[in-house]
C-alpha positions in Angstrom: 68.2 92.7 19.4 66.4 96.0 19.2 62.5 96.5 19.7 62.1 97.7 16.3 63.4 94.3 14.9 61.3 92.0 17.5 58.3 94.1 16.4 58.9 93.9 12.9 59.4 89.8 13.4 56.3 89.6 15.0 54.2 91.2 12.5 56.1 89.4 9.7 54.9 86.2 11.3 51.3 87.3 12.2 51.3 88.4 8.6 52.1 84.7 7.5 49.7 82.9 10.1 46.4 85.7 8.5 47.6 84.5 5.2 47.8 81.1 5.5 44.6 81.2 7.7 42.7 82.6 4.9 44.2 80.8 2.1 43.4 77.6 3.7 39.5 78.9 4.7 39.2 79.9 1.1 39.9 76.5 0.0 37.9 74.9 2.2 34.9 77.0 1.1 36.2 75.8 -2.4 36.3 72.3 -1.5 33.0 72.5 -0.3 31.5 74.1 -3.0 32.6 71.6 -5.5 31.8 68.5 -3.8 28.1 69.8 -2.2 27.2 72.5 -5.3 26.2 74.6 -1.8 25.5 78.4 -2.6 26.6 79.1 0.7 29.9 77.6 0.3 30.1 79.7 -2.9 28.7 82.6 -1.2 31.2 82.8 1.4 34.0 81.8 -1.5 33.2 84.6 -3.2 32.9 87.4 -0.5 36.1 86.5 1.1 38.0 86.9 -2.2 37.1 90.3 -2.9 37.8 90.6 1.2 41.7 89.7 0.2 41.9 93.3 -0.7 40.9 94.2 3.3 42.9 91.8 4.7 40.5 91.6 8.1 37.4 90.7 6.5 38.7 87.9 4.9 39.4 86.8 7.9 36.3 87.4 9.3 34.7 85.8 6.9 36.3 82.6 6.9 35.6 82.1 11.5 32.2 82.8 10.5 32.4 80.1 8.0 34.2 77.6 9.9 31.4 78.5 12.4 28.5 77.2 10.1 29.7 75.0 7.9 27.9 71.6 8.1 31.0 69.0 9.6 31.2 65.4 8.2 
């Protein structure tokens, strides 16, 4: 197989992994939102949403959630 087709399989796959990253942090957030009624947990909800359109931040936003969110 050429380089060009490895590369373009890895980002397809790194593509996937960000996406379903985010999509489950975002429903975390969600999850917690609705069963605390936690600002923060809508907070973050809401920032990382309108990060979907930058792809990174999302992602940022949702280790730095995972980071401080209360576990239990």
């Amino acid at each position: 197989m050429s380089a060009l087709l490895i590369t373009g399989l890895v980002f397809a796959l790194l593509f996937v992994l960000f996406l379903w990253f985010n999509i489950k942090g975002l429903r975390t957030m969600w999850r917690d939102y609705k069963e605390t009624g936690s600002m923060v947990a809508l907070g973050f909800f809401i920032v990382g949403v309108i990060g979907i359109f930058t792809g990174v931040w999302t992602t940022l936003v949702v280790i730095i959630y995972y980071l401080l969110h209360p576990r239990g």
